[in-house]
N, C-alpha and C positions, 0 to 999 in steps of 0.2 A: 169148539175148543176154547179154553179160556189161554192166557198166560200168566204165568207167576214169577214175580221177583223178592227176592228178599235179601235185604241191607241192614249195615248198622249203622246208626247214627250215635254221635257223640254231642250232646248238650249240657256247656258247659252249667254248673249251680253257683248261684249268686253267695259266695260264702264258702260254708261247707254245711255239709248237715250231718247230723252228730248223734248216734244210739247208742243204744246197752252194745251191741255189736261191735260196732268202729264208727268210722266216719269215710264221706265220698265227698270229693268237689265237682263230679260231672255226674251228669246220667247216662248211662250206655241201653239205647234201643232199640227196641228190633222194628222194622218196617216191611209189610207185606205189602206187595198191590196185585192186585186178581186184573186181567184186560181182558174186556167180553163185549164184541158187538159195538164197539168205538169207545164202552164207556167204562172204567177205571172205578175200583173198587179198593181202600186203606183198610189199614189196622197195625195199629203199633204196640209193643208189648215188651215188659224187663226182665230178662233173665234174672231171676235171685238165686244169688248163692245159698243164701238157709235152706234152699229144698234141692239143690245141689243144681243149679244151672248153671249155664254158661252162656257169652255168645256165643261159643264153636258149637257147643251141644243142642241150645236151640233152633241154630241154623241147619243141624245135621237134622233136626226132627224135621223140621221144614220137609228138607230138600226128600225124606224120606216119600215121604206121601204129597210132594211137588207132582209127580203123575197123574196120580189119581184125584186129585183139586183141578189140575188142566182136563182134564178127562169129565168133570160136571159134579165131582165128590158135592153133595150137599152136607149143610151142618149134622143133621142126625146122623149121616153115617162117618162125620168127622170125628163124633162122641165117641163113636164106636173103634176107631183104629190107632188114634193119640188120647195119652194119658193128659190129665187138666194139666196145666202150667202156661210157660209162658208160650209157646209155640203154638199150642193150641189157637190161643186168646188170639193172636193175631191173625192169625187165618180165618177165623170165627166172625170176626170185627172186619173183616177185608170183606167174608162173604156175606155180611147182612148190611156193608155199604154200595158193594155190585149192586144186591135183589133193587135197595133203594133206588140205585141212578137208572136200573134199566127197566124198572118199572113207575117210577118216575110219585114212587109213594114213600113217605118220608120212613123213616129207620122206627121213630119214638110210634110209631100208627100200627106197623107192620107188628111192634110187639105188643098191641093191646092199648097206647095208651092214644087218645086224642089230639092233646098237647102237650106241651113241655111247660115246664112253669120254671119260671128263675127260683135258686136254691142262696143261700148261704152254708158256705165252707167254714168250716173250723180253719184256723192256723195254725201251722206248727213249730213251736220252740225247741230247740234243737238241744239236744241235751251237753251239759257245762257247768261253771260253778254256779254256786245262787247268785251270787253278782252280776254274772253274766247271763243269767236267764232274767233274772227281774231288767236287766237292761233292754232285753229284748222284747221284755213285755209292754214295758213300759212305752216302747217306738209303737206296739201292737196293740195298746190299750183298749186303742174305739172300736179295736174289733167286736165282733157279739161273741166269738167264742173259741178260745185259745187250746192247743193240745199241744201238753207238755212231754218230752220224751225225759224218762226217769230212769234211775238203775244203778243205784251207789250206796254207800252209805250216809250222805245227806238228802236224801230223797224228801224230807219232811221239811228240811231248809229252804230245798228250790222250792215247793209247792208253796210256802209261806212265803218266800219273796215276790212271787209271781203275783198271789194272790193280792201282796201289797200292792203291787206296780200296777195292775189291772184290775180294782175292786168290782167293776162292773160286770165283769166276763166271765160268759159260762167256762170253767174246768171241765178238760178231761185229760187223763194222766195213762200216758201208754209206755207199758213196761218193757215190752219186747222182751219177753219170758224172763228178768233179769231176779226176781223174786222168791224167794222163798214163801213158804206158805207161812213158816212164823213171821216174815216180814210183812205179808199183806196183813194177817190178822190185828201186829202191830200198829201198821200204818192207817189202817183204813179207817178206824173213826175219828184221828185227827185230818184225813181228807174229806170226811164226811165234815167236819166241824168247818172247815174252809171252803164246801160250798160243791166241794166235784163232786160232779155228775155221771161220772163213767171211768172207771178201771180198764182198762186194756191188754190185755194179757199179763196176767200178772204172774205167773208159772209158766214152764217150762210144759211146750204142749205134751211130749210124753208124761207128765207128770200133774198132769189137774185135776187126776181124779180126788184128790184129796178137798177140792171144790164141792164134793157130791155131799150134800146137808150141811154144808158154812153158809153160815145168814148174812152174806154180806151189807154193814151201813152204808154199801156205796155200788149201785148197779156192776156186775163185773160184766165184760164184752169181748168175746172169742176172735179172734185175732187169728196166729199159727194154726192153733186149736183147728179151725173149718175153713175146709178150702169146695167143699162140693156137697151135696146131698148126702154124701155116704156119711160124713162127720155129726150128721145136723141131729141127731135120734141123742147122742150121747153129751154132744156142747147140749144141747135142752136141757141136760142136767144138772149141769156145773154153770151155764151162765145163763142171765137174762136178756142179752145181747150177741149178735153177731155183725161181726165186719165183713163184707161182699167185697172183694176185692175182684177183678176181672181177672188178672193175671193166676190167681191163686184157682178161681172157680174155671180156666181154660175157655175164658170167652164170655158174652152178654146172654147166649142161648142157655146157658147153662146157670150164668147169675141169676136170670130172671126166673126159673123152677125151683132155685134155691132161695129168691126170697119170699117166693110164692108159699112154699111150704113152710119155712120160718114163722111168717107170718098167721099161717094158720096154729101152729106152736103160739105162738103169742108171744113170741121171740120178738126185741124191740131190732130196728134194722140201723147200720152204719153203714154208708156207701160209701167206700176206702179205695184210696189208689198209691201205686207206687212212685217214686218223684219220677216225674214224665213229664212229656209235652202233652197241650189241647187235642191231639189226636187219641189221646188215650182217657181223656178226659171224657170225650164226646159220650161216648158208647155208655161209660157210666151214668152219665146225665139220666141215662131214664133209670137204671137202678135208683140213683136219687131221689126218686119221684115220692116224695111222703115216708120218707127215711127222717124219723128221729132223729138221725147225726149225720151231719153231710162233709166230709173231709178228702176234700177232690182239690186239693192249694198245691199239686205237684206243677203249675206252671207258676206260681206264685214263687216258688222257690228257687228258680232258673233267673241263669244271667238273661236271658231270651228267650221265647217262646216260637213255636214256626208262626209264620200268617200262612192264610189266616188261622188265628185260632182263636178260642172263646172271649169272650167279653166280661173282665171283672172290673167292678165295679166296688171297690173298696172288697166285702168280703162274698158279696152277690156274685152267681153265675148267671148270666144270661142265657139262654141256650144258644148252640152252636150252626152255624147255616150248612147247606147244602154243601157245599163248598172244601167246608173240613173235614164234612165226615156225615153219612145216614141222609 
């Protein structure tokens, strides 16, 4: 028999951070631990309200199938009884950290990969007036590669201040659905003319079908749009990119089938996370793995992070030890 716990944690964010949505000064996260045989198994995960979570709701999913997890539930028949989200993902992420400590083989092996390789994370500018995003880029400049949160009616300002402030740095511009579709056709060849490299959700994911034959100048990349395999047949349509978020796909067993198949689409890949701590970071690390776009800066954006947790390195991820997580 296993045991299971699950908590919330509150970590406070350096600032605020700032979308088409609103804005949050903390991060509120969910924390699993699986206990089997002496040894201790994490996964951490964020309730999002856009797909209607909670922490009361996620902890209620939890505690739902809390039985059947102490009882030896593995991942595949996890698939089978919680819908993807964030409740999933932590229990997911808990029980491919257990397989690791008690079989004493690392997490990144166990799904195929050999090793880990250190990644570079995009950064992200929080969205505000162009004064204050080109300020922030400006602090950001020597990064390699900045992501701006857009969705107003100067949307072409911030991207030309930034661009100022940061000449050297790859763009990519995330809309968090705040777009209209005349607004992208608008905007897009003067972001194409400033150098970005990736649109982000630029429509409202009920509403992209209007994507299906627009030649975008400027890569677009599913976001809301795809959270699991079942989305991935119709984003192939509309975009040349998908964002793999953990929280969104209900875990790493289920990211890594979705970017397996992506991939054979010729879908370019993004490894995305929600603002979190290095526990939630971990798991994604190997979604990372030869991802085109790697935007895993959710501990970059906290007042603190837990220890241990990952090792950055200006915008470099080191991989994660034994210790935090796999």
């Amino acid at each position: 028999m296993r045991q299971i716990t699950a908590r919330q944690e509150v970590w406070p964010i350096a600032g605020s951070f700032v979308i088409a949505r609103g804005a949050k000064t903390e991060a509120k996260v969910i924390v699993v631990e699986l206990a089997q045989d002496g040894f201790s198994g994490r996964g951490e995960s964020v309730p999002y309200g856009r797909y209607g979570e909670t922490i009361d709701s996620v902890l209620a999913q939890i505690d739902q199938v809390s039985d059947a997890v102490a009882a030896g539930m593995d991942r595949t028949k996890l698939m089978d009884i919680l819908p993807a989200g964030a409740a999933r993902n932590a229990i997911d992420c808990a029980l491919w950290d257990l397989e690791a400590k008690r079989s004493g083989i690392r997490a990144h092996i166990l799904a195929g990969y050999a090793q880990l390789e250190p990644v570079k994370t995009a950064y992200t500018i929080s969205l505000g007036t162009p004064k204050a995003m080109s300020s922030a880029a400006r602090t950001a400049a020597k990064r390699p590669m900045l992501k701006l949160k857009i969705g107003g009616p100067d949307d072409l300002d911030r991207v030309e201040a930034v661009r100022l402030a940061a000449p050297k740095a790859r763009l990519v511009v995330d809309a968090n659905e705040a777009l209209s579709f005349d607004d992208l056709v608008r905007l897009a060849p003067d972001f194409a003319r400033l150098k970005v490299q990736l649109i982000e959700q630029p429509l409202s994911a009920g509403e992209d079908e209007a994507l299906e034959g627009y030649h975008s100048p400027v890569m677009l990349c599913a976001d809301e749009s795809l959270h699991t395999r079942q989305e991935l047949a119709q984003c192939a349509r509309r975009y040349g990119a998908i964002n793999i978020k953990l929280d969104k796909a209900g875990g790493l067993t289920e990211a890594l089938a979705l970017k397996h198949e992506a991939e054979v689409l010729g879908l370019e890949i993004m490894a995305g996370c929600m603002v979190a701590t290095s526990l939630s970071m971990a798991p994604a690390m190997i979604i990372a793995q030869g991802a085109a776009i790697v935007d895993l800066d959710g501990p970059l954006l906290l007042a603190k992070d837990r220890e241990p947790g990952l090792t950055y390195i200006g915008s470099m991820i080191e991989p994660g030890s034994e210790a935090l997580w796999g």
